[in-house]
Biotite code that builds the C-alpha atoms (Angstrom):
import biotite.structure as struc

atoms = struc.array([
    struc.Atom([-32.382, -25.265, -7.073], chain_id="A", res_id=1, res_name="UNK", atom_name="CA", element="C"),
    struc.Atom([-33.817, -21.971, -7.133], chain_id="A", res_id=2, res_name="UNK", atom_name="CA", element="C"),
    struc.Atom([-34.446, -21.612, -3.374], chain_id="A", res_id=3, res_name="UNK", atom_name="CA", element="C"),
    struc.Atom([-29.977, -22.192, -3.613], chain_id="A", res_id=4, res_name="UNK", atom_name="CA", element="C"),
    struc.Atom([-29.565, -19.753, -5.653], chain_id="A", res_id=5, res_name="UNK", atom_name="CA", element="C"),
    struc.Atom([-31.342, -17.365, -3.849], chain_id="A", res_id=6, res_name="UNK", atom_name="CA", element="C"),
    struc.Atom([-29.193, -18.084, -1.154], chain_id="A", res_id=7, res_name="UNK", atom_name="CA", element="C"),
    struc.Atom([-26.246, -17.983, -2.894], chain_id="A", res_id=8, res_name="UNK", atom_name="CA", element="C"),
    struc.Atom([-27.293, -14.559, -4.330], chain_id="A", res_id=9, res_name="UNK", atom_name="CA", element="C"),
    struc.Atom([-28.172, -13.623, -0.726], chain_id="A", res_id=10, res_name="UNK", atom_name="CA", element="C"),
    struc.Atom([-24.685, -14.409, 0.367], chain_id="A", res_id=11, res_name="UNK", atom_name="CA", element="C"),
    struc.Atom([-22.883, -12.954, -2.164], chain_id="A", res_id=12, res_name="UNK", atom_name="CA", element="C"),
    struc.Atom([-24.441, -9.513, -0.989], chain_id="A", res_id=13, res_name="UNK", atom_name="CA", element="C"),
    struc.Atom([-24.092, -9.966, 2.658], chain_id="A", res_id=14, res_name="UNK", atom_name="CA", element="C"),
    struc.Atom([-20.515, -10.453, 1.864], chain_id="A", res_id=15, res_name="UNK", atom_name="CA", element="C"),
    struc.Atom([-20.240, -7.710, -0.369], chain_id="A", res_id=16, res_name="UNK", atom_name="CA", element="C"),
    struc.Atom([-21.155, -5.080, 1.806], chain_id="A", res_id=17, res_name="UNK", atom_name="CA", element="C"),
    struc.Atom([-19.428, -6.427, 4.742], chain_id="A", res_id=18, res_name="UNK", atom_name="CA", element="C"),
    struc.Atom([-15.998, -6.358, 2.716], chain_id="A", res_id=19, res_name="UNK", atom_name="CA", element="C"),
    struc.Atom([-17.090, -3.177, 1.701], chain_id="A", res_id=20, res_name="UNK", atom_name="CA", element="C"),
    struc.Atom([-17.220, -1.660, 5.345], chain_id="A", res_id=21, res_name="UNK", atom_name="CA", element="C"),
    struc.Atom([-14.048, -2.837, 6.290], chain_id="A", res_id=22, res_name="UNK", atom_name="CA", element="C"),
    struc.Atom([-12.944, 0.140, 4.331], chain_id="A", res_id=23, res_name="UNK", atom_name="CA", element="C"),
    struc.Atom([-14.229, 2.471, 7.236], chain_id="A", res_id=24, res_name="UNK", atom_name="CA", element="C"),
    struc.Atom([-11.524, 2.694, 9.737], chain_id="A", res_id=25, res_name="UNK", atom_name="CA", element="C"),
    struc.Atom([-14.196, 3.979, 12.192], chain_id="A", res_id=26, res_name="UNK", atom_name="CA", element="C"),
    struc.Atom([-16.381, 0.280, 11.922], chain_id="A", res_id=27, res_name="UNK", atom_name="CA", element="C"),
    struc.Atom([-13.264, -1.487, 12.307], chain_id="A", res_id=28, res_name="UNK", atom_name="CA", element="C"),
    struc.Atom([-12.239, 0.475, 15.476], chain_id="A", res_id=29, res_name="UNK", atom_name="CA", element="C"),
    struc.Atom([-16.396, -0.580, 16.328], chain_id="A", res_id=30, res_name="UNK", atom_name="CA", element="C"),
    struc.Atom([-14.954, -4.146, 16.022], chain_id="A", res_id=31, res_name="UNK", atom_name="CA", element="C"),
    struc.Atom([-12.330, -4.114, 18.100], chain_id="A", res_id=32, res_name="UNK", atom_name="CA", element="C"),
    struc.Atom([-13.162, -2.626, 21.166], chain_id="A", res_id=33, res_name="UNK", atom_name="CA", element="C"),
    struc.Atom([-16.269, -5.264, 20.786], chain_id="A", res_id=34, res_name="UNK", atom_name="CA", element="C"),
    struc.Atom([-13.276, -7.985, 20.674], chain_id="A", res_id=35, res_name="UNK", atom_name="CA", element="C"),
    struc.Atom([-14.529, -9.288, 17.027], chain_id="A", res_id=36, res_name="UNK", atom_name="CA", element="C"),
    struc.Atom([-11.211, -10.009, 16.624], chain_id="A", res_id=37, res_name="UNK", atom_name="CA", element="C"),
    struc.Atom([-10.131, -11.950, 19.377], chain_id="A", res_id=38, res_name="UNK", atom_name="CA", element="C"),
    struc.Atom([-12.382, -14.271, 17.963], chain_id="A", res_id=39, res_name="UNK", atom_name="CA", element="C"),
    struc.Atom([-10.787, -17.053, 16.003], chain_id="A", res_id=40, res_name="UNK", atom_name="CA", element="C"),
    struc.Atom([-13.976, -17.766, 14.583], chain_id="A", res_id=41, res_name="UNK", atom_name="CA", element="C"),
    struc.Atom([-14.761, -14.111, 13.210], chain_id="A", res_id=42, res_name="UNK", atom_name="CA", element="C"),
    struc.Atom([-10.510, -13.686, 12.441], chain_id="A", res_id=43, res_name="UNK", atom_name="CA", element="C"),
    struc.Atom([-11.071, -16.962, 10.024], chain_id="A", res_id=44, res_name="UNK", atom_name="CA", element="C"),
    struc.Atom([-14.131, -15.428, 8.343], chain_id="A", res_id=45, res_name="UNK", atom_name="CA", element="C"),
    struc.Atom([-11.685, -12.437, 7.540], chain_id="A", res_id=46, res_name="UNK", atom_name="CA", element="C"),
    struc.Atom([-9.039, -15.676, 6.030], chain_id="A", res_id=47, res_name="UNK", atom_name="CA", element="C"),
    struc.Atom([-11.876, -16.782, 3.781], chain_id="A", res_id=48, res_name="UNK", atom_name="CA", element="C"),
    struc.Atom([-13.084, -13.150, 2.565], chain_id="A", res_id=49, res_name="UNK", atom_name="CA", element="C"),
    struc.Atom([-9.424, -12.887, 0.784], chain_id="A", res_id=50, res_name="UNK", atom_name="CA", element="C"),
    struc.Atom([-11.560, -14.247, -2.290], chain_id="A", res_id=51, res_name="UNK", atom_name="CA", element="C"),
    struc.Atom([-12.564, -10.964, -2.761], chain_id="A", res_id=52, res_name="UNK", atom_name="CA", element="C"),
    struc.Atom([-9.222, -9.859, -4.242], chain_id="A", res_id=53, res_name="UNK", atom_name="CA", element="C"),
    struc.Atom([-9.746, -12.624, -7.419], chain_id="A", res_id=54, res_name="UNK", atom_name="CA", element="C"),
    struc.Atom([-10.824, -9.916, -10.147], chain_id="A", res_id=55, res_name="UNK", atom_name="CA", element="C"),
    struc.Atom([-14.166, -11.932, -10.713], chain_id="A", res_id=56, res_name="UNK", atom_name="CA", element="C"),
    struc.Atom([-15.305, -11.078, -6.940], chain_id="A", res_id=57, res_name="UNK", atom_name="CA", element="C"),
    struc.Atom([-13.225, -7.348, -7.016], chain_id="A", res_id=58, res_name="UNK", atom_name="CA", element="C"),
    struc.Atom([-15.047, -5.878, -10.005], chain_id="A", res_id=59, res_name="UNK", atom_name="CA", element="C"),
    struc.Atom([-18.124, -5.569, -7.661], chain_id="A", res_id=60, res_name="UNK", atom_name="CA", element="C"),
    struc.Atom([-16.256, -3.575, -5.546], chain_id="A", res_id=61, res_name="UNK", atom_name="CA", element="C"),
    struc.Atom([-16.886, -0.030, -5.060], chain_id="A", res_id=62, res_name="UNK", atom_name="CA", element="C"),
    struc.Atom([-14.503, 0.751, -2.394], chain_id="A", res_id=63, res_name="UNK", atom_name="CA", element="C"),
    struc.Atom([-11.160, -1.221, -3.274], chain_id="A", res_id=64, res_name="UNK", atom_name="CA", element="C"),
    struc.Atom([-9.576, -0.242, -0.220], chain_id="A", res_id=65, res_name="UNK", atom_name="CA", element="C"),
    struc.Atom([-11.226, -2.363, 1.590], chain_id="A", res_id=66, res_name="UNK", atom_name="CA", element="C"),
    struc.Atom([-9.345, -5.116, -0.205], chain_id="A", res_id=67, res_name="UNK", atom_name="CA", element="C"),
    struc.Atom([-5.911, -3.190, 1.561], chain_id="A", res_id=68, res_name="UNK", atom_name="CA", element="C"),
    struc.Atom([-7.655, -3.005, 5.399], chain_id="A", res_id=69, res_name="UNK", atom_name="CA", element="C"),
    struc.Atom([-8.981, -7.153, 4.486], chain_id="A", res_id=70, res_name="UNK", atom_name="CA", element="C"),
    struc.Atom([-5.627, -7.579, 3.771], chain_id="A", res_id=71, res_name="UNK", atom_name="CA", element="C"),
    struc.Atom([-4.012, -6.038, 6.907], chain_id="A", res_id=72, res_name="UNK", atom_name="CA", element="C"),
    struc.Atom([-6.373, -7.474, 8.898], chain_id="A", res_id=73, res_name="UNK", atom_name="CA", element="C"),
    struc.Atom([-4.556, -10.941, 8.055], chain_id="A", res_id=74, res_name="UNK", atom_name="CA", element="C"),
    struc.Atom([-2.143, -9.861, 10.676], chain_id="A", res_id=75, res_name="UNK", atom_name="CA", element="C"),
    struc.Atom([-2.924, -10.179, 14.371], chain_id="A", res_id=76, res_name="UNK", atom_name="CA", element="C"),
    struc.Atom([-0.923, -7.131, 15.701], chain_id="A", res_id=77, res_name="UNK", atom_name="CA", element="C"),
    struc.Atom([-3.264, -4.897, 13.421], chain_id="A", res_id=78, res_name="UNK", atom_name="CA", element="C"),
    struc.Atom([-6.106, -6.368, 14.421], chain_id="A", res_id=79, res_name="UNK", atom_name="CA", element="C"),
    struc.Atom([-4.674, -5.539, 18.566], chain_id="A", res_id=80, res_name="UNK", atom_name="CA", element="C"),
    struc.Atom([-3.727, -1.979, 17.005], chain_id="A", res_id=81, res_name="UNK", atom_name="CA", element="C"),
    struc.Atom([-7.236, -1.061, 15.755], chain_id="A", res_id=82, res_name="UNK", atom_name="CA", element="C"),
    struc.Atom([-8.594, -1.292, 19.618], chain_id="A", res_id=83, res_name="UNK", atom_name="CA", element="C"),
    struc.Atom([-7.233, 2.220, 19.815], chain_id="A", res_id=84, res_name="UNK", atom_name="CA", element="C"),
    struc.Atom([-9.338, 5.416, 18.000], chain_id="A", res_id=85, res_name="UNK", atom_name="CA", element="C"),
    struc.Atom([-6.319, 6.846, 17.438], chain_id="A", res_id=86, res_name="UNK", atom_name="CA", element="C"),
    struc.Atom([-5.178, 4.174, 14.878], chain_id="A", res_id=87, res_name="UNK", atom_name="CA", element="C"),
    struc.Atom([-8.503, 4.088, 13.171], chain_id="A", res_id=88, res_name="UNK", atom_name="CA", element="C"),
    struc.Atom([-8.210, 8.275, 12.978], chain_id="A", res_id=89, res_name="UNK", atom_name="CA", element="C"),
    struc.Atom([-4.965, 7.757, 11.624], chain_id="A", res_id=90, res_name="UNK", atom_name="CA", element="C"),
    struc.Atom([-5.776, 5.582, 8.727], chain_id="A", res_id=91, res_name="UNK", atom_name="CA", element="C"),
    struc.Atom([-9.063, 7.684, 8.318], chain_id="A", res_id=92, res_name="UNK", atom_name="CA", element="C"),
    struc.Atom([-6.843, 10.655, 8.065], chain_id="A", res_id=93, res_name="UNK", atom_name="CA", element="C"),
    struc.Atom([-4.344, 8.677, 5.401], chain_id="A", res_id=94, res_name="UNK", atom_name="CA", element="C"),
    struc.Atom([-7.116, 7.287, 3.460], chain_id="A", res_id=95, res_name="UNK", atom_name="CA", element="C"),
    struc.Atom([-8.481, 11.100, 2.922], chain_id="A", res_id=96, res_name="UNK", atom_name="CA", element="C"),
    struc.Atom([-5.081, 12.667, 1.850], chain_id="A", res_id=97, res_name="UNK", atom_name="CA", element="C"),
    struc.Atom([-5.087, 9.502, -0.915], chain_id="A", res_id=98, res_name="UNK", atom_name="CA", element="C"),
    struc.Atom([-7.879, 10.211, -2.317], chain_id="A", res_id=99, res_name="UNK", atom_name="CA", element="C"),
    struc.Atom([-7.436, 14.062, -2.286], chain_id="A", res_id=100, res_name="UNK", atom_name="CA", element="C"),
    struc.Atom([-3.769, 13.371, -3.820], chain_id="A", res_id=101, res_name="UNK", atom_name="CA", element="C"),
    struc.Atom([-5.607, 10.822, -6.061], chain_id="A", res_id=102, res_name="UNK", atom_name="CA", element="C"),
    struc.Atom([-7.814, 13.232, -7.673], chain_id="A", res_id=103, res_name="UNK", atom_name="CA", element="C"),
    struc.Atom([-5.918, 16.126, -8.278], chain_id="A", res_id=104, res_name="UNK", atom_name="CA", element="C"),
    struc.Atom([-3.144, 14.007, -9.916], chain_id="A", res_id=105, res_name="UNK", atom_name="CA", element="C"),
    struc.Atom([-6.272, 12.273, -11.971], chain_id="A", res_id=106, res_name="UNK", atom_name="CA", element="C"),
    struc.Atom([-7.941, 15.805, -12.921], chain_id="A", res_id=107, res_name="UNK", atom_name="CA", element="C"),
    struc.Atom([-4.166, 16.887, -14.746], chain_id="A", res_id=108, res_name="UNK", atom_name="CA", element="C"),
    struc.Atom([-3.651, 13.600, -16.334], chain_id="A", res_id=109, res_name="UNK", atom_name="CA", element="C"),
    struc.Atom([-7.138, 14.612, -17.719], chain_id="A", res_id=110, res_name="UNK", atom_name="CA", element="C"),
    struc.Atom([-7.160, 18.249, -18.748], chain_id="A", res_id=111, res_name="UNK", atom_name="CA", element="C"),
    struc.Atom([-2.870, 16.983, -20.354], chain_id="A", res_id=112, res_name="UNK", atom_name="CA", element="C"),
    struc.Atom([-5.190, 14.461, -22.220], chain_id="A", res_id=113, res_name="UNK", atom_name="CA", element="C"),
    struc.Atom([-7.549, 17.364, -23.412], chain_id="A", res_id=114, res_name="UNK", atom_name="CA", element="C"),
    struc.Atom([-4.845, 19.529, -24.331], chain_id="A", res_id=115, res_name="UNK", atom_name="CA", element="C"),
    struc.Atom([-3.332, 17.066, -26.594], chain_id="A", res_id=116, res_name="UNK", atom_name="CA", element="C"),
    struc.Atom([-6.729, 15.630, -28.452], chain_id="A", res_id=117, res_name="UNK", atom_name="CA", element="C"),
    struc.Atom([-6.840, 19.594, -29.317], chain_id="A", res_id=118, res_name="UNK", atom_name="CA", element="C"),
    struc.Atom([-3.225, 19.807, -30.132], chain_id="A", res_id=119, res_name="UNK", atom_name="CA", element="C"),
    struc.Atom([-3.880, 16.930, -32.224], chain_id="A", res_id=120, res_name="UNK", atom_name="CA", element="C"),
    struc.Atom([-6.790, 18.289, -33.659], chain_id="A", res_id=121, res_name="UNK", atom_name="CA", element="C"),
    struc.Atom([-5.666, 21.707, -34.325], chain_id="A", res_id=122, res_name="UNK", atom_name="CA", element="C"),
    struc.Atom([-2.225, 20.318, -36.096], chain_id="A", res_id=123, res_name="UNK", atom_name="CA", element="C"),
    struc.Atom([-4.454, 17.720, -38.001], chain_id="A", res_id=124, res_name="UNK", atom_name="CA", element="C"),
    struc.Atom([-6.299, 20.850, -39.869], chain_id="A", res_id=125, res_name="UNK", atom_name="CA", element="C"),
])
């Protein structure tokens, strides 16, 4: 029993990570041009990763768009798509502009929520 769920443990991280690095558009370019997923074998090991986006495997995540690129990579004519570096710069190049869009609109939503606890504050003395 123990020797299992050291296994299971050891799984669950393997997994982890590898669902992780499917975020890099860059490893999944790596893939392609390797013809990973050609493979029906490897292309149903993407099928049964989809667990991931259940919210009791997705907390763990620390880069949730790998849940979008696991998703898209349901689809054969992305998977024949990523062969190409241009693709994978593309969505490199999209994924950056999120996340810079993504924390500038996060950083006013935060300093509009400052403002107000002092409004609140100031009109509460």
């Amino acid at each position: 029993l123990v020797a299992d769920n050291t296994g299971n443990r050891l799984r669950f991280q393997l997994e982890l990570e590898f669902v992780q690095c499917l975020a890099n558009p860059n490893y999944l370019n790596f893939l392609a041009q390797r013809g990973y997923f050609k493979d029906k074998a490897f292309v149903n090991y993407l099928k049964y990763l989809l667990y991931w986006k259940e919210p009791e495997y997705a907390k763990y995540l620390k880069y949730p768009q790998c849940l979008h690129m696991l998703e898209l990579l349901q689809y054969e004519h992305f998977r024949k798509e990523l062969v190409n570096a241009q693709c994978a710069k593309f969505i490199d190049e999209q994924q950056i502009l999120h996340w810079q869009h993504y924390s500038r609109k996060r950083m006013r939503l935060q300093q509009a929520l400052a403002e107000q606890q002092q409004h609140n504050n100031t009109s509460a003395k």
